[in-house]
N, C-alpha and C positions, 0 to 999 in steps of 0.2 A: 620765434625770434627772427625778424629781419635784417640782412645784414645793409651796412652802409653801401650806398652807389662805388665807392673809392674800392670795394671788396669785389664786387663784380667787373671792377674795370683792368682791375688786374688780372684777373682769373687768364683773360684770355692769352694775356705774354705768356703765364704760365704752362698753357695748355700749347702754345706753340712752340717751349723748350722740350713738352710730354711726347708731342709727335716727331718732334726734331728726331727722338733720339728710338724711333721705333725704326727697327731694322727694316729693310726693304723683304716682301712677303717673296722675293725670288731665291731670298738667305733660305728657304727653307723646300724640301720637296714635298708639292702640297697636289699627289694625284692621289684621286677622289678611292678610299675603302685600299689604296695601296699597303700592303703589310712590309715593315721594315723593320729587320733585326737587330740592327747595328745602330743604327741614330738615334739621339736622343737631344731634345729640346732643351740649349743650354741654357741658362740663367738670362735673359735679358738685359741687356745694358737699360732698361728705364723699369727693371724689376721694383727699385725702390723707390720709384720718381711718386707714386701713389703717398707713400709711406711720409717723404718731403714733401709732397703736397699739405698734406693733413699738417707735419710738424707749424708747415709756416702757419696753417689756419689755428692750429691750439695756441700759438705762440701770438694769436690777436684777441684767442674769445676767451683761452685758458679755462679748458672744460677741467671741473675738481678732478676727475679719476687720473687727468695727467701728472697729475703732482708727486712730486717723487716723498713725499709723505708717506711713510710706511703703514701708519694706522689707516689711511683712508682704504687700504685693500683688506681690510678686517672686515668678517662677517659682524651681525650684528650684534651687541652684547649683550641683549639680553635672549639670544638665542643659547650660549653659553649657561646663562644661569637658570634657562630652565631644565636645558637636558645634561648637567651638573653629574644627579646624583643618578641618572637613567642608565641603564646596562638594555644588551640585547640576549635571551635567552632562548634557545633550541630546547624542544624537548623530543623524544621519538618516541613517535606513536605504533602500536602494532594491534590495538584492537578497537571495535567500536564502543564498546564503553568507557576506555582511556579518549578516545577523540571527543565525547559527548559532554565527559566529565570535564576537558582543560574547557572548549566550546561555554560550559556555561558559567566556568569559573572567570573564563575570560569576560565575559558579558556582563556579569554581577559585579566587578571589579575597573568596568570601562577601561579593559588596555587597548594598548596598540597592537592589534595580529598584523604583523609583518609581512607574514607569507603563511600559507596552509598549504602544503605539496604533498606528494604523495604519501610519506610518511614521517614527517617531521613538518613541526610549528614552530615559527619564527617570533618572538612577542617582547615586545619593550615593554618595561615596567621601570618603575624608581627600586633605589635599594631597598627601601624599607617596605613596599608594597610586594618583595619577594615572599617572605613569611606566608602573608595573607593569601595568596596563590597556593601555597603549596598545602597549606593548612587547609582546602578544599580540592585539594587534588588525590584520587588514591596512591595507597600506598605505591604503587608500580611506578606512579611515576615522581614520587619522592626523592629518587634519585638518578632519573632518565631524562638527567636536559644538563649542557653544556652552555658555558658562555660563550659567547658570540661576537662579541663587544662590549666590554668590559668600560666604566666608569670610563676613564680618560680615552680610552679606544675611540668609545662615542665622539666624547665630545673634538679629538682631532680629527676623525674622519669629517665631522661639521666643517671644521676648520679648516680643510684641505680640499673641500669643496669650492670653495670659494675663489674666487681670483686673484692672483698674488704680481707681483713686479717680476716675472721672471721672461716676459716676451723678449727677443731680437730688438736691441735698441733701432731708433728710426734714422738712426744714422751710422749703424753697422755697415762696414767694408762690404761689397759686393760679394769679399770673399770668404767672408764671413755667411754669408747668406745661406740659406737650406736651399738645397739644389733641389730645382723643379724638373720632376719628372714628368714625362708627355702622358694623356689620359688613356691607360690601359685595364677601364674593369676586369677582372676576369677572377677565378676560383682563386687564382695564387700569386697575383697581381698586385702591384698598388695602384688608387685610384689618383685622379688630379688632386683629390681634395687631404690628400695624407699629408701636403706639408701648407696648405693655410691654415694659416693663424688662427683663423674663426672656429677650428678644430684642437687648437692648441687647450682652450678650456671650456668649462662652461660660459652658456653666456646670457645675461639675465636679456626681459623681454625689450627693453629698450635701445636694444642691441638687433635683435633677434627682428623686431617689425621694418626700420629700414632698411637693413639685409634682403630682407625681401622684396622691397621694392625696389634697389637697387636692382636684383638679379631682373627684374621685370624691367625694367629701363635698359639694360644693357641687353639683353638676349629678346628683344621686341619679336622676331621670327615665331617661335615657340613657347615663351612664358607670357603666362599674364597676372598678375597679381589682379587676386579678389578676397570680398570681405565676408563670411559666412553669416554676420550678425552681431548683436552687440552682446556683450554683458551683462552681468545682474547692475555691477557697477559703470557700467556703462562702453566702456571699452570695445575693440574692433576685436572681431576672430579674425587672423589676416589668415589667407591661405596663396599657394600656386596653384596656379593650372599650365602644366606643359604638355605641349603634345603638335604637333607642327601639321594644323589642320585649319580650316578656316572658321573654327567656334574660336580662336584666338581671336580673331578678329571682327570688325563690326558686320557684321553678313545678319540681315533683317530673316533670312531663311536660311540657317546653317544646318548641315546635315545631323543626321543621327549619329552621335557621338559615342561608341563604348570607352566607359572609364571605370578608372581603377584608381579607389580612395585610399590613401595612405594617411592616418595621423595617429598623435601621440599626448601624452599630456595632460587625459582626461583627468588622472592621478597627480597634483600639482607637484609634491616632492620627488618624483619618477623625470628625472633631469636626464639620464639617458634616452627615455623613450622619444621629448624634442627634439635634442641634438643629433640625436640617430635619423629620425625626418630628414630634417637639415640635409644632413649627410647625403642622404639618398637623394633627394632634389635635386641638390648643387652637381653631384656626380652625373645624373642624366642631364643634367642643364646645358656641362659644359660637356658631354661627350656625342652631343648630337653633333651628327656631319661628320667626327670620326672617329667612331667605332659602331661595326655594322651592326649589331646587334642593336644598342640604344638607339640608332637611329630608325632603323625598321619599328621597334616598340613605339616611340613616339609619333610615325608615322602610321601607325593604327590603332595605336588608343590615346586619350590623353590619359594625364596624371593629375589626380586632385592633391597636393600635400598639405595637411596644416599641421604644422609642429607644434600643437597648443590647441585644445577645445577650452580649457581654463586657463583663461592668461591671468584673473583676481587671481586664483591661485596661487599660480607660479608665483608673479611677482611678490606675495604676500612669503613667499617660501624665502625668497633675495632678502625680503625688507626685514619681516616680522620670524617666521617658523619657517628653519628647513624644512624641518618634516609633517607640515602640512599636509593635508591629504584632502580634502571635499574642494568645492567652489567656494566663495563667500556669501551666500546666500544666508538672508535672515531668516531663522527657522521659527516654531512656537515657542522657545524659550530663548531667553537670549542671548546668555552667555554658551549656549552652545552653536553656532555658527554654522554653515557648509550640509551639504547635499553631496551623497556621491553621486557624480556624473555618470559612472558606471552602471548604476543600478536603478535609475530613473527614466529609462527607455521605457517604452510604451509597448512592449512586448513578453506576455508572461510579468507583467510586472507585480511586485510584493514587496511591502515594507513593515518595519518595525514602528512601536509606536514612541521608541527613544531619538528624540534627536540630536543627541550627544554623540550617538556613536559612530564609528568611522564608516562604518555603511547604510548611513541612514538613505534610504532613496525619495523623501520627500512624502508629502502628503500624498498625494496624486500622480497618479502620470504625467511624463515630461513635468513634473513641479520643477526642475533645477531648468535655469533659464537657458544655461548652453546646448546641452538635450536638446530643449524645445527650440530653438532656435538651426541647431543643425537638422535635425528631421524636416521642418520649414524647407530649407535650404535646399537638401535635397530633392525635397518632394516637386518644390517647385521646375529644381534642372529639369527632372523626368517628365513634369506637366506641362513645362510652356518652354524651354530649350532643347528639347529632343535628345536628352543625352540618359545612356544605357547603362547604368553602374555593373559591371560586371566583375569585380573584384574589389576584395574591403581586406585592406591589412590593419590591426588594432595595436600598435606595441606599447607594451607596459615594460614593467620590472618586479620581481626579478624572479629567477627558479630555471632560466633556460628550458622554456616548451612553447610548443606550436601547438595550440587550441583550435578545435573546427567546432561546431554544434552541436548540441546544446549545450547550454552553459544550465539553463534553469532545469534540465531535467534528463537524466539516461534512462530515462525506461521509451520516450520519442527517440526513433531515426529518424535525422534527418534524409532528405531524400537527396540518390547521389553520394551516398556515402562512401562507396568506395573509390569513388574520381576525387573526395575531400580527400581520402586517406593517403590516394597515390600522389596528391600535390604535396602534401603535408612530407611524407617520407622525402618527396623529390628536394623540396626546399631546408629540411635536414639534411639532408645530404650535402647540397652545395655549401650550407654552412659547415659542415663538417670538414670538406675538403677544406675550406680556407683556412684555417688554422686548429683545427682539429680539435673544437668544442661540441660537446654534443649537447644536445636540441631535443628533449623528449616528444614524441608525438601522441595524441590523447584529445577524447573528445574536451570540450570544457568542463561538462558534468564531472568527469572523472582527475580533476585536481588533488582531488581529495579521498583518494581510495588507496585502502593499504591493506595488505593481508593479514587474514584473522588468526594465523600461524606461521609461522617459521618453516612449513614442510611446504616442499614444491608445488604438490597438488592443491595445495589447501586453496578454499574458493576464498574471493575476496567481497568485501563487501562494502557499500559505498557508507563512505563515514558522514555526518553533517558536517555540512558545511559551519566555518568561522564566520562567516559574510554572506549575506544572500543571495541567492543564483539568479535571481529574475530581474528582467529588466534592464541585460547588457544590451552593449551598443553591436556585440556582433552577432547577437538574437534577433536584434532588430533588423538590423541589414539584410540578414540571410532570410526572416520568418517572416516581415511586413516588407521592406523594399525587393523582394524576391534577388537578392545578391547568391548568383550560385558559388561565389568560392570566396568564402570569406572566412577570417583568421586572427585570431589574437595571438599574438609573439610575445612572451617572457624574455626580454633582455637579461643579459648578466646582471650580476653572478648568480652561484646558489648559495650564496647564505655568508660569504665571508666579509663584504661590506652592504650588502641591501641597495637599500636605496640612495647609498653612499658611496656609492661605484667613482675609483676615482678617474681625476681628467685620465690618467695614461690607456683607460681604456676606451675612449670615446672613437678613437680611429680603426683600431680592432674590431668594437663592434660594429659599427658603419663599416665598414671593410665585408663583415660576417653577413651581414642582414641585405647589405646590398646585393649578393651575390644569388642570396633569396628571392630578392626582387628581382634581381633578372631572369633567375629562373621562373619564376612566378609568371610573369611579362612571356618568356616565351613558352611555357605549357600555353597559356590562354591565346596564343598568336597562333601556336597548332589548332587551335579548334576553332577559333575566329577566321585565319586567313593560312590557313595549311600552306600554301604556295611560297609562301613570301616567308615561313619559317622552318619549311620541312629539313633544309639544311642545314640550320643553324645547330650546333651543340655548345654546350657548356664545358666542356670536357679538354679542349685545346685548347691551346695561348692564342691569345686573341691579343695582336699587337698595332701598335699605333696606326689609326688610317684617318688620313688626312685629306685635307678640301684639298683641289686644284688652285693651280697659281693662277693669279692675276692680279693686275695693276691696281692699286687701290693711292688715290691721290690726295696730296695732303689736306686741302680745303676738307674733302666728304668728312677726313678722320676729325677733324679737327673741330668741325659742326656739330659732330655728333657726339663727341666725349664731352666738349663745352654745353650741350642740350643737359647729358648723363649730369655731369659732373655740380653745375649748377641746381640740377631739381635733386641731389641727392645730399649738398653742401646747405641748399636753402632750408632749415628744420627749426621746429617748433620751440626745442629747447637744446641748449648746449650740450646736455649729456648725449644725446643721438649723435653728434657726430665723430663719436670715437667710431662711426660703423664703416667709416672710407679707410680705415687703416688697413693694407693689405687683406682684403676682405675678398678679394679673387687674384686671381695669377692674370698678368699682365698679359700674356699669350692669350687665354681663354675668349678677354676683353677683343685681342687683336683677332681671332677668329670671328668673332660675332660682327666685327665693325665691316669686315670683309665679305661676311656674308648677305650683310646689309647693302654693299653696295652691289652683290651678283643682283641683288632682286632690282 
């Protein structure tokens, strides 16, 4: 969508009441990595002016989602009337012939396995397909599974997923406002990103892809927005890269680059694992320059993020099926749909010959087109940009653990096992500090092992798996892209909403998994560049440190938010522009535009 010449000719009055009302950068003390106790970043006098911005622009193009229409913030209805009569069922497992036995009754039956953890299976079925399960299951476990999510349980957790009219009107009193706190990562901390709105819920991917470009147009220094590849359906993989080195930029010979891939999403209904990305992004995006920690990180590795390797997915989760799970990919029969992405890496790879089932991994290797497209991607950085992958975080949902290798097999060690296991504990740990959820650590293979007795000593023994072990994405990382610290993350919960985690936990666990990441970021900074982290610990408040002052004139701001403000206002279709609604902290923006004029 094009907008009229009369829209652009305004913008700029507007954008000269936007700078009018930015406080002078000497309002604040801005010496560089200085620690301050006592101050705190108040609310902005042009906090909302973003927020008026957008009102006057819906109030000319009138995108549908602003209508104050109640039903338009309804999921979709015939998401309802499938998962109607569906319940979620726990059963606990304690031997290998009960794990073997639910394993094939699940399979003969096509459900949905939820989760397979240590000693309990997670599985949705319809009411009337309970019978038929149990009727094939031995006696022991005839009466060893609880509901989990019961008939309407289900269907409101669907329904509470979804986005409702509850945001901060756009014309809320100043003081009314959520007070912004200045950006202090840390174990017991809040981050910048704990009162915008883009965290307030989930957010489908037409949301999700100019977010990104935004954050790339305003933080030009250190983001770059890139495209991994396209779709089965054709669509962009978008991702970031941050990292405050000159591979950001056009450099014909940029150096060798170590990076550390973070994404989420291969799972389309696993809505925490992108928004968690997100999280992590936005948090390093805008805590570069102050806070020493992220800045040092960014200054010696970049950051790859894509909150999504399946966006058919996702979006098909918004439109059509929460609880989707594969790509959309056309399989050999047709009404069975999707490839999992998880199980179609090209490493130890093994498939079934149903593909109906939730973990089908395709005919072939790399068959599911995101796979093959991200191995592409990667392989290519390594072969012709010079860039060193040296850390691979994978996050799903749900069971709460940190996985290292192998996934396809525990009888292989991996090599380095015990520097996998001391990361793994370490980044437990800082999750643990942060609000005090624990994080089981465990290679992958062993998801699925449960003791074959109830006595201390008794050995255990490894159960089959519900889903095939071969052919993950961080088998592939660690076994073909030679990734020495790579890890799959089980986000929240264990088992009381699934893959139905709702919004109030999205800033808790991005609060959690961030805390990971920075641990993560500085173990590998120890062994990369000792000098530059031997100081740094995790363990103290780590409080606001800020740019030094300097004059920043109205013209430069004024050029540059009208550049921003325009290529993020100009969009393809009306629904993308609900993405300028408070989508950053006004401050954030004011540091970047500043930093922009030091260079």
């Amino acid at each position: 969508m094009k907008f009229p010449s009369s829209t652009l000719v305004v913008l700029p009055a507007l954008l000269s009441a936007f700078v009018a009302a930015v406080p002078s950068p000497a309002a604040f003390d801005q010496r560089p990595f200085q620690n301050t106790h006592s101050d705190r970043l108040q609310p902005s006098p042009w906090y909302n002016v973003p927020g008026r911005l957008v009102e006057w622009f819906r109030g000319r193009h009138k995108p549908c989602h602003a209508s104050s229409n109640k039903a338009e913030s309804l999921p979709p209805a015939h998401t309802f009337t499938r998962y109607t009569g569906d319940l979620v069922l726990r059963f606990n497992i304690s031997t290998q012939d009960e794990a073997a036995s639910l394993a094939e009754a699940a399979d003969t039956l096509l459900l949905d396995v939820w989760e397979f953890a240590q000693n309990w299976v997670d599985i949705r079925l319809s009411k009337e397909s309970v019978p038929l399960l149990l009727g094939l299951l031995p006696s022991s476990l005839q009466n060893s599974h609880t509901p989990l999510l019961r008939e309407k349980a289900l269907a409101q957790a669907i329904f509470d997923n979804y986005q409702k009219h509850n945001a901060p009107s756009l014309t809320t009193s100043p003081s009314h406002l959520p007070t912004r706190r200045p950006f202090s990562p840390h174990l017991e901390q809040a981050t910048g990103a704990e009162s915008n709105l883009f965290f307030a819920d989930y957010q489908p991917f037409t949301v999700i892809e100019p977010w990104l470009r935004l954050l790339a147009s305003l933080f030009t220094t250190h983001v770059r927005h890139i495209n991994i590849g396209l779709t089965y359906e054709g669509r962009n993989i978008p991702a970031l890269r941050v990292g405050a080195h000159p591979t950001n930029r056009e450099d014909p010979n940029p150096p060798k680059r170590k990076t550390i891939l973070v994404m989420g999403g291969l799972h389309a209904r696993e809505w925490i694992s992108t928004t968690t990305v997100n999280y992590i992004a936005y948090s390093l995006i805008t805590g570069y320059g102050k806070n020493q920690l992220i800045t040092r990180l960014l200054e010696s590795f970049d950051f790859v993020f894509i909150p999504t390797l399946n966006p058919d997915g996702y979006i098909y989760t918004w439109e059509t099926d929460r609880l989707w799970r594969k790509n959309r990919q056309q399989t050999g029969i047709r009404f069975c749909q999707g490839i999992d992405l998880d199980r179609s890496f090209g490493f130890e790879w093994s498939t079934t010959d149903n593909p109906c089932s939730e973990s089908f991994s395709g005919d072939t290797p790399f068959d599911a087109v995101e796979s093959r497209r991200l191995s592409e991607w990667a392989k290519a950085e390594t072969e012709n940009n010079n860039v060193d992958f040296v850390g691979f975080l994978d996050l799903h949902s749900y069971s709460q653990e940190i996985l290292y290798p192998y996934s396809y097999s525990c009888t292989d060690t991996p090599p380095g096992l015990e520097n996998l296991e001391e990361l793994a504990f370490g980044m437990g740990k800082a999750i643990r500090i942060t609000q005090g959820h624990g994080y089981e650590i465990m290679p992958a293979c062993e998801g699925n092992v449960a003791a074959s007795s109830s006595s201390k000593g008794a050995r255990q023994h490894l159960l089959p798996r519900m889903e095939l072990s071969g052919g993950s994405a961080l088998d592939y990382f660690y076994g073909n892209m030679s990734v020495r610290y790579a890890y799959q993350i089980k986000l929240r919960d264990r088992g009381t909403y699934g893959f139905l985690l709702p919004k109030d936990h999205i800033i808790p666990t991005g609060k959690e998994i961030l805390n990971a990441v920075l641990y993560f970021g500085g173990f590998l900074g120890e062994i990369y560049d000792t000098d530059a982290f031997k100081e740094v610990t995790l363990t103290k408040p780590a409080e606001m440190e800020t740019l030094e002052s300097e004059d920043v004139q109205k013209d430069d701001l004024t050029a540059a938010v009208a550049e921003d403000v325009e290529e993020m206002m100009i969009v393809e279709d009306e629904e993308r522009a609900i993405v300028v609604e408070d989508l950053l902290d006004p401050a954030e923006v004011n540091w970047e535009l500043k930093r922009r004029r030091r260079r």
